[in-house]
C-alpha positions as CSV (number, residue, x, y, z in Angstrom):
1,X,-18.6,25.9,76.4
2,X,-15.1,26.8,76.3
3,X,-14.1,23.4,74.7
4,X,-16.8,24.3,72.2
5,X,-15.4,27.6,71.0
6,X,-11.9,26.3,70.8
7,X,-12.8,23.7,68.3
8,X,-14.9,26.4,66.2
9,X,-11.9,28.7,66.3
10,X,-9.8,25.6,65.2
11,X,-11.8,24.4,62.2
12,X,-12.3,28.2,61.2
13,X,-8.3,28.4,61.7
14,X,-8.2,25.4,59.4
15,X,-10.8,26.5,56.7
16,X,-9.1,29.7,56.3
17,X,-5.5,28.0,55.6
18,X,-7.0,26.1,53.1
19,X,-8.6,28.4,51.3
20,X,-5.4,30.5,51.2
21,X,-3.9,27.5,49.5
22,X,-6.5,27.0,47.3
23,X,-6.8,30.3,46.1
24,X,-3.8,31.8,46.0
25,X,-3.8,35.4,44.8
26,X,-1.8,35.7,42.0
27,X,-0.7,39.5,40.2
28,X,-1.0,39.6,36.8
29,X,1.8,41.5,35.0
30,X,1.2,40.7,31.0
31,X,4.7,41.1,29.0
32,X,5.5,41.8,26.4
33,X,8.1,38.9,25.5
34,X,6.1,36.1,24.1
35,X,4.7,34.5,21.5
36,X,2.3,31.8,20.6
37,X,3.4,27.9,20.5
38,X,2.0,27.8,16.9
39,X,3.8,29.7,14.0
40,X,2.9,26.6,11.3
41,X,0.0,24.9,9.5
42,X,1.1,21.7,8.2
43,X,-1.4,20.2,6.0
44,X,-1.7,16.5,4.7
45,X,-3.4,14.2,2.8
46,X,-4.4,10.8,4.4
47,X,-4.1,8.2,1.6
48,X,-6.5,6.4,3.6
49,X,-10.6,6.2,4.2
50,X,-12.2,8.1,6.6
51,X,-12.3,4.6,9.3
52,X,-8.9,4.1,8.4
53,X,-7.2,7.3,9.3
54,X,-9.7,8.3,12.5
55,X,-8.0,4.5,13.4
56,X,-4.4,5.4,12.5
57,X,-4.8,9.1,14.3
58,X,-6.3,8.2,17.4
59,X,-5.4,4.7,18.7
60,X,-2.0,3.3,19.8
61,X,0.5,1.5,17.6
62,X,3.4,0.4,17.4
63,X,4.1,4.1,15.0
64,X,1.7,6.7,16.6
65,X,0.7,9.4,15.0
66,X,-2.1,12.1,15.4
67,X,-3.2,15.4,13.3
68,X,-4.9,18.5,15.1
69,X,-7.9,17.8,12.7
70,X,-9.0,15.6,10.0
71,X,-11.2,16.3,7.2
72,X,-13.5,13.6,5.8
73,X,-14.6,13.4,2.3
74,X,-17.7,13.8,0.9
75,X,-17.5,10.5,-1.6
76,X,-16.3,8.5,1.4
77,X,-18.3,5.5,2.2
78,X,-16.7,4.7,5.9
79,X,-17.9,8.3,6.8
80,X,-21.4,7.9,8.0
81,X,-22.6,11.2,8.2
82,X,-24.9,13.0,5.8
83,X,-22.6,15.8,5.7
84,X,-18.9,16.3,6.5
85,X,-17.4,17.9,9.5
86,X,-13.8,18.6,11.2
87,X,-13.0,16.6,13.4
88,X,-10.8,18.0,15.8
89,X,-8.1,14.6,17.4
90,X,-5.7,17.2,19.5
91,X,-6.3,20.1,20.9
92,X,-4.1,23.3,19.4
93,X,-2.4,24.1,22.9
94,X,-1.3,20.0,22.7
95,X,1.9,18.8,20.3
96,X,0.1,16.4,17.7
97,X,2.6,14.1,15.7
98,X,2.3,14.6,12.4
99,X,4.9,16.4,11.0
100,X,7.8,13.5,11.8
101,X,11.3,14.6,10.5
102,X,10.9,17.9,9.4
103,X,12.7,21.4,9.1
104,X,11.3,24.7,7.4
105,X,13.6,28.0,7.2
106,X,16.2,26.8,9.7
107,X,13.8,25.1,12.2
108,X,13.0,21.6,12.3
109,X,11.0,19.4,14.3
110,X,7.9,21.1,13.2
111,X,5.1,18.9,15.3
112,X,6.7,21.3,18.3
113,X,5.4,24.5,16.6
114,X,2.5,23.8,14.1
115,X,-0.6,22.7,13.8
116,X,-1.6,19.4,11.2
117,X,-4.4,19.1,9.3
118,X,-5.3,15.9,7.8
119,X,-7.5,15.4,4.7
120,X,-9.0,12.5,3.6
121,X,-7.6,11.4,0.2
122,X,-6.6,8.3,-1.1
123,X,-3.7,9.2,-3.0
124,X,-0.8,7.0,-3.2
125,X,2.6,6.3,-4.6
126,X,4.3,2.9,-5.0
127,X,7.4,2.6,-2.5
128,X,10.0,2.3,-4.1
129,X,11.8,-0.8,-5.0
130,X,14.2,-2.1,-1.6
131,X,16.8,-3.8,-4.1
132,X,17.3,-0.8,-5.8
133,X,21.1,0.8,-5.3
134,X,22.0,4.3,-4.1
135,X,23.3,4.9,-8.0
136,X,20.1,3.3,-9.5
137,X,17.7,5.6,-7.1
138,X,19.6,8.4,-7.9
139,X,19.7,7.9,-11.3
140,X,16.0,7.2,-11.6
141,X,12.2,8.5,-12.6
142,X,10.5,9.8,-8.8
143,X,7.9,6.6,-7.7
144,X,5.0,6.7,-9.9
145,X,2.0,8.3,-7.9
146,X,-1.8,8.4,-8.3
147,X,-3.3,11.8,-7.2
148,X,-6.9,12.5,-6.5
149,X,-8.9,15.5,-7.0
150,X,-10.0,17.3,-3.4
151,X,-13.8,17.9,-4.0
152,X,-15.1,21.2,-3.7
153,X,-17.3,20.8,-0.8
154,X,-14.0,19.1,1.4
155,X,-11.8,22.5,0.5
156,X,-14.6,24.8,1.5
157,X,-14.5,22.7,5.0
158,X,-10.6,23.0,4.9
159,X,-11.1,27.0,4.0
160,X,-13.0,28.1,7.4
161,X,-11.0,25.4,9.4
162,X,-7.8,27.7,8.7
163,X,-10.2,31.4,8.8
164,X,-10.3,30.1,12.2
165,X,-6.9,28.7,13.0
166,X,-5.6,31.6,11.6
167,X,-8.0,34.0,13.8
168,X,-6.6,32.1,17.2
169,X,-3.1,32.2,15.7
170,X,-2.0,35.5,14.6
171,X,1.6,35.2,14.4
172,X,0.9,32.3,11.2
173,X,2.9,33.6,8.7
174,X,1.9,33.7,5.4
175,X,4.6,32.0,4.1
176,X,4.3,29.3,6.9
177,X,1.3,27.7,5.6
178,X,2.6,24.8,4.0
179,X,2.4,20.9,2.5
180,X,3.6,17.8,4.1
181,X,5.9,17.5,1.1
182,X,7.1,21.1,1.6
183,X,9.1,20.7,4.7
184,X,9.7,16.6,4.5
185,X,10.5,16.6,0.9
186,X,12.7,13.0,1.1
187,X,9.9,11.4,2.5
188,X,6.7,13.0,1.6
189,X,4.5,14.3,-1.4
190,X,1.3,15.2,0.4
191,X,-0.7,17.5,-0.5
192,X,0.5,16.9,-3.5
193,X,0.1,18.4,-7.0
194,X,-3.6,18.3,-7.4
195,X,-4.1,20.6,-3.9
196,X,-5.5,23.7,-4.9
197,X,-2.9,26.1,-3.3
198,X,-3.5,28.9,-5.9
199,X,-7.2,29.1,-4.6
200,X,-6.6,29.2,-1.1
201,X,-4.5,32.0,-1.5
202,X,-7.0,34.2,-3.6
203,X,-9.0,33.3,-0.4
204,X,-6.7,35.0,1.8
205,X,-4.8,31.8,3.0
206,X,-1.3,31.0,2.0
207,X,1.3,32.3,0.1
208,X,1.7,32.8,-4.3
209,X,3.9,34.7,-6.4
210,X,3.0,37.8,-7.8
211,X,2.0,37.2,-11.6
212,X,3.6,40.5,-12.5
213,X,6.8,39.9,-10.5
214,X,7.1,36.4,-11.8
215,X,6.8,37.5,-15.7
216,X,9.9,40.1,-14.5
217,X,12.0,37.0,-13.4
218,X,10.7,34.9,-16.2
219,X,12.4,37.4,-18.7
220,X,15.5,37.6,-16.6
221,X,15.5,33.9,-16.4
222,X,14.4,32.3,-20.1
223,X,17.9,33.6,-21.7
224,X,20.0,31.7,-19.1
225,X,19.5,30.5,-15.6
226,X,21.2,31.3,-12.3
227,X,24.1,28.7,-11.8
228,X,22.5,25.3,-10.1
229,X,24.2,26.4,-7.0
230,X,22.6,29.7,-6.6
231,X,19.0,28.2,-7.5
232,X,19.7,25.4,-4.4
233,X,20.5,28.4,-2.3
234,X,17.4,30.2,-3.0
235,X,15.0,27.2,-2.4
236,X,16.8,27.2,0.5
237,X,16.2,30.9,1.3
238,X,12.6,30.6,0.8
239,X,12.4,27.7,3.3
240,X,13.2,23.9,2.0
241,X,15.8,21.7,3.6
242,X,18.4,21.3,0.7
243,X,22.3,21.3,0.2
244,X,23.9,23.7,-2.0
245,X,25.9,21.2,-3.8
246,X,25.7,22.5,-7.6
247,X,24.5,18.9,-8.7
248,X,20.7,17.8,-9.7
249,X,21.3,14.8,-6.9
250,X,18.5,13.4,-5.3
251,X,17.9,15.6,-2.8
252,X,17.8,18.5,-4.3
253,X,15.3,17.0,-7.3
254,X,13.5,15.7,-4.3
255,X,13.1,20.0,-2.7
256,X,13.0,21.1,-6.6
257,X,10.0,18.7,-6.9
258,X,8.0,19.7,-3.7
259,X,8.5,22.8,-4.5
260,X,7.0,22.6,-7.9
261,X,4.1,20.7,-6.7
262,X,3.5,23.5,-4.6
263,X,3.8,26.3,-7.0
264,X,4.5,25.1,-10.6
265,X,2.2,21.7,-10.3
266,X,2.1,21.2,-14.2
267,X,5.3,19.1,-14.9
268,X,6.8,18.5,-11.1
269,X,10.0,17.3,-12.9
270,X,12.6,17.7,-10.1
271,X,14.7,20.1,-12.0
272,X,14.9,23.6,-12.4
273,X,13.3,25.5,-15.4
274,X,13.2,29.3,-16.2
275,X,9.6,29.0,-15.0
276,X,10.5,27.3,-11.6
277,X,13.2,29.6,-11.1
278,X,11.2,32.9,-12.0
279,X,8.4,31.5,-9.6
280,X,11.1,30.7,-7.0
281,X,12.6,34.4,-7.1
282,X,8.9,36.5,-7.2
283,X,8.2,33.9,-3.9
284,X,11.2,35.1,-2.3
285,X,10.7,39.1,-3.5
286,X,6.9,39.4,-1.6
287,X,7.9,37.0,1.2
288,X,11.9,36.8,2.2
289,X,12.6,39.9,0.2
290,X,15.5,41.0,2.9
291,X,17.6,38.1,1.7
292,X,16.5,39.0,-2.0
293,X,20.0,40.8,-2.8
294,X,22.2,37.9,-2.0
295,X,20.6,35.9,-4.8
296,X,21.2,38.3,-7.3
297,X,24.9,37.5,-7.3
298,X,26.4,34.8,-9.4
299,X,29.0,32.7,-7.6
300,X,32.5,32.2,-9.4
């Protein structure tokens, strides 16, 4: 009996120091001093089928990438489905590669803080020519690339896929919704020019220039336009990765141009116009307006 009882006081002895590791009880003091992982939406355009980018965004190679979500299209024949759905590849809490090389108002490497959307579209530029010298790249047109139209029914998918992103993610900026192109622009042009940007915004979603505040700037602007220098420094301000060199070089036609695909989408030239320049000012007025002032000064 008394061998009995001291193995029953054992295994109870036992239970109870597992359950004590088990469940540990833990104090919950919420602070203040935090914020969440995502502060960006990156959003992309496959240039590839349905099949071929649930392939390229899910399985191993020897370049791996992924995308939070992917949006199929409607006119796609590899998606099987009588209607199109998100698919979610990554879940938000999880880094997704996406975003590659990448920098937007002083941070870069944005797959650490952002979440990617893909969209099926089979846009496409031709690469541009390997035998071609620094001096002739410099020198020449952009790649010549064949946009596609987003159908209706695909951006009212993409619309409530960001309504809830944004929901779970409060502290998305406005002005941190952005294009592939946007914060990658030596390497990227997704979106591109045909992404109806202006609409998601009067949907709540993204950021525009005030019409009113960019007609101000376009007078200011159409008589004579800010020194070169001053214009790179502002694109910079508002968030793209360029070097105030006072030159219309390659990278800065490169920035120049994603921006305009962004904002000014009819004639993405890669230079600066009073238009481009107005938009660019009225973009940093509503959205970086505390920087505004420095901008306003010509440099000698």
């Amino acid at each position: 009996m008394r061998t009995w009882m001291f193995s029953l006081t054992k295994t109870l002895v036992c239970i109870s120091l597992l359950t004590g590791c088990t469940h540990n009880q833990i104090i919950r003091n919420e602070s203040v001093n935090q914020n969440s992982r995502v502060r960006y939406i990156v959003i992309h355009f496959t240039s590839e089928t349905f099949a071929e980018s649930l392939k390229s965004l899910t399985e191993n190679s020897s370049r791996p990438v992924s995308s939070h979500y992917l949006i199929p299209s409607p006119n796609d024949a590899t998606y099987s489905r009588s209607k199109i759905l998100v698919h979610q590849l990554v879940d938000e809490s999880q880094r997704a590669w996406h975003a590659g090389r990448s920098y937007w108002h002083g941070e870069e490497n944005l797959n650490d803080s952002s979440v990617g959307i893909e969209i099926v579209n089979i846009s496409s530029c031709k690469p541009a020519d390997a035998g071609t010298s620094q001096y002739e790249a410099e020198s020449a047109p952009f790649p010549a690339c064949d946009f596609k139209t987003y159908p209706e029914e695909q951006i009212a998918l993409l619309v409530k896929l960001l309504k809830d992103i944004l929901t779970r993610n409060p502290d998305i900026a406005t002005i941190n919704i952005v294009g592939h192109a946007d914060i990658a622009p030596s390497r990227k042009v997704d979106p591109g020019p045909l992404f109806p940007w202006e609409n998601l915004h009067n949907l709540g979603i993204g950021p525009w220039p005030d019409p009113q505040m960019t007609a101000q700037y376009l007078q200011l602007f159409e008589p004579q336009l800010p020194r070169l220098l001053l214009l790179q420094k502002a694109l910079n301000t508002l968030g793209y990765q360029i070097k105030e060199t006072g030159e219309n070089d390659l990278q800065s036609r490169q920035a120049v141009r994603a921006f305009q695909f962004h904002f000014r989408p009819i004639n993405p030239s890669g230079l600066f116009d009073a238009e481009s320049a107005a938009i660019l000012y009225a973009l940093i007025d509503r959205y970086r307006n505390e920087q505004l002032d420095s901008l306003l000064i010509q440099p000698e």
